[in-house]
N, C-alpha and C positions, 0 to 999 in steps of 0.2 A: 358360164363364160358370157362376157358383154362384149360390145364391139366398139370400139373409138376410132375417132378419124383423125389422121395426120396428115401431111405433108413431106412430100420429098423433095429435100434441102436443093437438087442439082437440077432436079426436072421442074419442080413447082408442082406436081402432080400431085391428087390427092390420094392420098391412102388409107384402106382398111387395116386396123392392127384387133389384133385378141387381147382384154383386158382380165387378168389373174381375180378371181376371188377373194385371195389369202388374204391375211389382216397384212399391216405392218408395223413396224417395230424400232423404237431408235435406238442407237446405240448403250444408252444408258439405261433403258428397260430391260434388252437385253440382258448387258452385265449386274445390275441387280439381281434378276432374276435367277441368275445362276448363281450368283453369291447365297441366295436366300434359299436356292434346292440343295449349297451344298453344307450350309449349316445345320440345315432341316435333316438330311439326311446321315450323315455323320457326326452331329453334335461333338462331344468328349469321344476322344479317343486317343490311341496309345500308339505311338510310332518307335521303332526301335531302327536307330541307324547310326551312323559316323558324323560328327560334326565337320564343317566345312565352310572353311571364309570366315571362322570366326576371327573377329578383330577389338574385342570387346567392347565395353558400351558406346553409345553414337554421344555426343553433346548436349544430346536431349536426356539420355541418362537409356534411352532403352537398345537395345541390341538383336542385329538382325544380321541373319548366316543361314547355311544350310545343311540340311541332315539328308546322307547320301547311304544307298547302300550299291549293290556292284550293278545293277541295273534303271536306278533313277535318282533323280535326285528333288526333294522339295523343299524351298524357301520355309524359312522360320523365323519371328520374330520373337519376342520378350518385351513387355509391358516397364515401364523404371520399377512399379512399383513391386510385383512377380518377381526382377531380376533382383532386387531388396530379400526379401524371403528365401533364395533358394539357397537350400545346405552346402550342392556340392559347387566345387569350382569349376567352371565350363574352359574347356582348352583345345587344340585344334588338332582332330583325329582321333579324339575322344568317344568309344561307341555307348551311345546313351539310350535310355529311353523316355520320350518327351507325352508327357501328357497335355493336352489342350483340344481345342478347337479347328476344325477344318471349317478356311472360310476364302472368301480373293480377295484379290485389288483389284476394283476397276480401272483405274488408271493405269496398268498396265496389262489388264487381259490375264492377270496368271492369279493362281490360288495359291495360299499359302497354309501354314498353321501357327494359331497363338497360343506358344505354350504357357502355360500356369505351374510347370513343375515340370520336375528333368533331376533324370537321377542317372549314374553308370548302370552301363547294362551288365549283367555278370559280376564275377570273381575277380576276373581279369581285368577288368575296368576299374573296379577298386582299387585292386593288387598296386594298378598301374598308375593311379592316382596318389596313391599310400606313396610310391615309391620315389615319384616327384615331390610330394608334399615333403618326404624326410628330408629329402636331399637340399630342398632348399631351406630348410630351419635347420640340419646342420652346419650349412654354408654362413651361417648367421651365428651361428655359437651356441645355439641355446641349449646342443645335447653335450658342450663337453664336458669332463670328469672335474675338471678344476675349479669350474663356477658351482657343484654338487654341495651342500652343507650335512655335517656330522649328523645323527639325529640322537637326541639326548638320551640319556643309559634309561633314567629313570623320569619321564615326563611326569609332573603334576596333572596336567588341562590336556587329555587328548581331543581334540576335533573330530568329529566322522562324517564325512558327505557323500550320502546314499541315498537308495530308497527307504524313509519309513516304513514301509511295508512288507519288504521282503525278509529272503533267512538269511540274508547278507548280515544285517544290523544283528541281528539276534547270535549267528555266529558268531561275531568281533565282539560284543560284551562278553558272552558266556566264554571265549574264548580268554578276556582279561580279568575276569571277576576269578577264573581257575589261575591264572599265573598271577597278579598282582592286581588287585581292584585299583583304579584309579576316575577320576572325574573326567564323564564322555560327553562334549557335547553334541550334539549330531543335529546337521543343517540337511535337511530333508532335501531331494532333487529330482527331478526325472531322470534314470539313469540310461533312456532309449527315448526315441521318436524328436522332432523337429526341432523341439526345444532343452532337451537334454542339456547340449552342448553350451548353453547359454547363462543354463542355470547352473551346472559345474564353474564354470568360469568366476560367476558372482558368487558361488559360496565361498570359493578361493579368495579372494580378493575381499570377502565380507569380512571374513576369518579373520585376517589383515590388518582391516581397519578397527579391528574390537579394543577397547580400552585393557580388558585383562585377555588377553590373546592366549591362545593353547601354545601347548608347546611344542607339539606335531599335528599335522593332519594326513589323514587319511582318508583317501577317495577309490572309492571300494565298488565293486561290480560285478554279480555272478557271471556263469559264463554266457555264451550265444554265438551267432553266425556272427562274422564279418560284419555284414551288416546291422546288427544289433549294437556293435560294438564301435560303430563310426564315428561317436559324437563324442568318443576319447581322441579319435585322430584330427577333430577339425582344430585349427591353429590356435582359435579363441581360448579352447582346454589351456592347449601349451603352451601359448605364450603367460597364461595367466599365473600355470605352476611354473614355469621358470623364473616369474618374477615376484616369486610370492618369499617373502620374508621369512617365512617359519617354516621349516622342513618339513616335505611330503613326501608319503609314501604312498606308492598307488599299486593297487592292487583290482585290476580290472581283468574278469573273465578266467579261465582255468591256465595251466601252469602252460600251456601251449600258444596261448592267444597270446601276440603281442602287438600294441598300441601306441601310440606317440607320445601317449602321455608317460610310457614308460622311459622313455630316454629323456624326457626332461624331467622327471621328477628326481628325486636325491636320493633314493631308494625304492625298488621295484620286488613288491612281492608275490609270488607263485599264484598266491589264493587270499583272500580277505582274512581269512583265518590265521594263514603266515602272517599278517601286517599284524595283527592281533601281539602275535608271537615277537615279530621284534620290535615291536613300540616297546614290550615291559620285558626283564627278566621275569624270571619263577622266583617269587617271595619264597617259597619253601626253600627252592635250593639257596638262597642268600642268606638266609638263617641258616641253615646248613655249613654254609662255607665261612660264616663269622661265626658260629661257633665249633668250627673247628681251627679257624683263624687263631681265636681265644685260646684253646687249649692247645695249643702249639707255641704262643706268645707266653703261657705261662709255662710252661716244660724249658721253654727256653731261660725262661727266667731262674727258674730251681736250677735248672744247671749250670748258669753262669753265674748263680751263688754259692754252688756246692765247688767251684772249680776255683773263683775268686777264695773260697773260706780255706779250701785243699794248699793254695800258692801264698797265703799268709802263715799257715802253720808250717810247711816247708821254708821260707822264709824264716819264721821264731825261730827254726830250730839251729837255723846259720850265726843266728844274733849272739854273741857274750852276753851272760847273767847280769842283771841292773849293779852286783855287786861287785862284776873284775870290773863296770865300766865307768865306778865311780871311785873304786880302791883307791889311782890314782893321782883322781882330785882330792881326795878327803886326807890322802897323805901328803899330800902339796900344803892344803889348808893347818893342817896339825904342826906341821914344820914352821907357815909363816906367823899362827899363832905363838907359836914359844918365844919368837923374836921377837914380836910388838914392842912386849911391855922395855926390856931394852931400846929399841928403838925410839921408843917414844922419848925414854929418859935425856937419851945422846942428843935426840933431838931440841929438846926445852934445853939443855945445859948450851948447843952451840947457838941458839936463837937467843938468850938468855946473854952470851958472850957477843953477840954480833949488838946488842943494845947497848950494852958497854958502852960500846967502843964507840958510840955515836952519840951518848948522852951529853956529853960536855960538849956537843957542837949545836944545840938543840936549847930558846931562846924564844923569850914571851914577849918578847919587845916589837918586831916586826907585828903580832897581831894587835896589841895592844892598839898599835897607832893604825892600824887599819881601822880597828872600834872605833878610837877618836878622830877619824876622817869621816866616816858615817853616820855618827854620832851631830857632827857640826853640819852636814848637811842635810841632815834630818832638823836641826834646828832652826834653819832659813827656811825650808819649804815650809815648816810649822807656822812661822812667822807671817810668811805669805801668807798660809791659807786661811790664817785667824783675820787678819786684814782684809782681804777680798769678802769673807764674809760676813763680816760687819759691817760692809760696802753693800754689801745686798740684802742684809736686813732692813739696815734703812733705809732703802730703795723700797724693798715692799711694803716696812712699815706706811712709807708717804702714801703711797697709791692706795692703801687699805683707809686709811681716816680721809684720803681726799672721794672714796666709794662712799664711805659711811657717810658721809656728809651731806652727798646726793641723795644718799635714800631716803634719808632723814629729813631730806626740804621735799621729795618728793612724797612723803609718808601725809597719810590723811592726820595724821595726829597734829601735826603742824598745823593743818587747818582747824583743829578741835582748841589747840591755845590761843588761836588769834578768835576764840570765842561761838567757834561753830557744835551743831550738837551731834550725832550720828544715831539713827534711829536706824534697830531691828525690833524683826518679829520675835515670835516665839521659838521660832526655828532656827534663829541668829543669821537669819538672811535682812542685809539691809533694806530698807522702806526707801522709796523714790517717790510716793505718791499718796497724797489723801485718802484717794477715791480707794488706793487696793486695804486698807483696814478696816479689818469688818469691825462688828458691834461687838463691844467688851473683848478686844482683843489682846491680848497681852504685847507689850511693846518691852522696850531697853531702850533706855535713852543713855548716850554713851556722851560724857565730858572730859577735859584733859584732865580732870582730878580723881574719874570715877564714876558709876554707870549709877542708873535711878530705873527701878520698875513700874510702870506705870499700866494702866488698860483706858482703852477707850469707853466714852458713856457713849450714850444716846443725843448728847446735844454734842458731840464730835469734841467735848473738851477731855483732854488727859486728865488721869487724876491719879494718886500714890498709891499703892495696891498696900 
């Protein structure tokens, strides 16, 4: 202890006071320092309580509430990027357990925890989450019966999305390959842990966008806990099979477990093995029943021509003989033979009497003079047309000698009379030039009375070949 001197404010007096040791400390060293024993001391760790105040995310994107149980209560926060990542949905009264960091806030003197992960605590927090989750996606429509699609008797292109790895996959072929082998193609998945649910989604929706698309798919999953089983129930599964194009069958976990995926999808089977079972019939039994099909189709056939062939010969035997049924014509026909030739006679005797009677009123005269009315005016138009063509012969005659006459003064030959001479070559192509004839070329000299052969010399004069 040290001793300092003061002052007494009323008296003015001076005074002895005792001066402390101890260090000091401000405020913010303080809270530091407790911040920094209580992350040092508790780093990660695992709280399990009831949500409280949750109001979901703040505008900054991160969310802060608190997790209570029946004797305290402690502040919690969530990072945006943490509340990004987390699987389940946080809701208020929801018992969880939050994994993170114990650490404070100086600014206000209190501690909190920054979770990194939060999941339901128990069965029953599942259970109770499952049962809000159904209720609001069937509020939405997406489990009714009426939006479900048929799934095809006999698919070409089955789809399977599971794990490559397990007896899942291996079950559902061996299981098609014994009823009807068809073409599987299988979209590999995590079918458990954070990302599961993610990648079921995208196989659906991959399946979809494929150019030769399956004709079923099937999303398949052995069994497990609840929790193993979660990443069928989160919305992303379901909303993706309810809007998935091509009919699904989901077949997740043993015939007890059921998942959300099962009410939206268009058929829900027991076991992976079942979905095997109704994607194909049994090729054996199909062959089986088409060919008892067949021999039931032809039995039918022999008998409904042993029964037609039975009601035609019953029938024959009601019919009259081809000969009571022609007796009567052929006695008709015999009858109006014997008449004819009679007939015929009486006949030519009264056609023969009816010309008679009408020959003496019957006169060549009326045609005659129809001849000679045709006859004369055949003889005018004749007239005419000898006329008119005479007209037009010498019409064209004129214009043909007033042509020729042109061609004739336009003809080089014209020019060969008034004393001109017309030189070709050997080739009978005309010469236009001195210079183009070679040495001892053969020429044609062309006059109006007659051509001359000539070749050129060496001193350029023509001369008679």
């Amino acid at each position: 202890m040290s001793t300092i001197w003061d002052h007494d404010p009323e008296t003015g007096e001076i005074i002895e006071q005792p001066k402390s040791n101890a260090g000091e400390y401000s405020v913010s060293e303080i809270a530091h320092a407790l911040k920094r024993t209580l992350e040092d001391t508790f780093g990660h760790v695992r709280v399990r309580g009831e949500i409280s105040g949750f109001r979901g995310p703040h505008s900054s994107g991160h969310c802060y509430f608190s997790i209570k149980d029946e004797g305290a209560k402690i502040d919690a926060v969530i990072w945006r990027g943490s509340f990004g990542r987390l699987r389940s949905k946080l809701q208020e009264g929801l018992e969880v357990i939050a994994t993170g960091k114990i650490t404070s806030y100086p600014q206000k003197s209190a501690y909190q925890i920054v979770i990194e992960n939060i999941e339901p605590a128990g069965v029953g927090a599942l259970m109770a989450l499952l049962e809000e989750r159904k209720r609001k996606l069937t509020a939405e429509g997406l489990f009714d019966s009426a939006r479900k699609r048929p799934i095809p008797y006999l698919p070409r292109v089955i789809g399977v999305i599971t794990s490559p790895t397990g007896a899942v996959i291996r079950d559902i072929l061996h299981r098609l390959n014994d009823r009807f082998p068809r073409h599987v193609l299988v979209w590999p998945v995590r079918v458990q842990g954070e990302t599961s649910a993610a990648e079921v989604a995208a196989a659906i929706e991959g399946f979809n966008r494929m150019t030769l698309k399956p004709d079923v798919i099937i999303v398949a999953r052995g069994g497990g806990s609840l929790e193993d089983l979660w990443g069928f129930n989160e919305e992303i599964v379901v909303r993706a099979t309810a809007a998935s194009a091509i009919p699904v069958i989901s077949a997740v976990g043993h015939e007890t477990d059921t998942t959300l995926i099962d009410f939206a999808s268009d058929l829900r089977a027991p076991t992976p093995t079942a979905a095997a079972e109704k994607a194909v019939p049994v090729r054996d039994d199909l062959l089986a029943e088409v060919s008892s099909l067949g021999a039931r189709l032809s039995g039918g056939m022999r008998r409904t021509m042993d029964d037609r062939r039975t009601r035609v010969k019953s029938a024959a035997r009601a019919l009259p003989r081809p000969d009571e049924l022609l007796a009567l014509a052929r006695q008709r026909f015999d009858s109006a033979a014997g008449r004819l030739a009679q007939a015929l006679k009486s006949n030519t005797r009264e056609h023969g009497a009816r010309l008679n009677r009408v020959a003496p009123r019957l006169s060549l005269a009326p045609l005659r003079a129809v001849i000679a009315n045709e006859r004369r005016a055949l003889d005018v138009s004749g007239q005419r047309a000898a006329t008119a063509l005479a007209r037009l012969m010498q019409f064209r005659r004129q214009r043909f000698e007033t042509a020729a006459k042109l061609v004739d003064s336009l003809s080089y030959k014209s020019a060969l009379r008034r004393g001109f001479v017309l030189v070709r070559d050997d080739k009978g192509h005309p010469v236009f030039a001195a210079a183009s004839v070679k040495s001892w070329q053969p020429l044609t000299l062309e006059f109006a009375d007659g051509k001359v052969n000539v070749r050129e010399d060496s001193a350029r004069q023509g001369r008679l070949l």
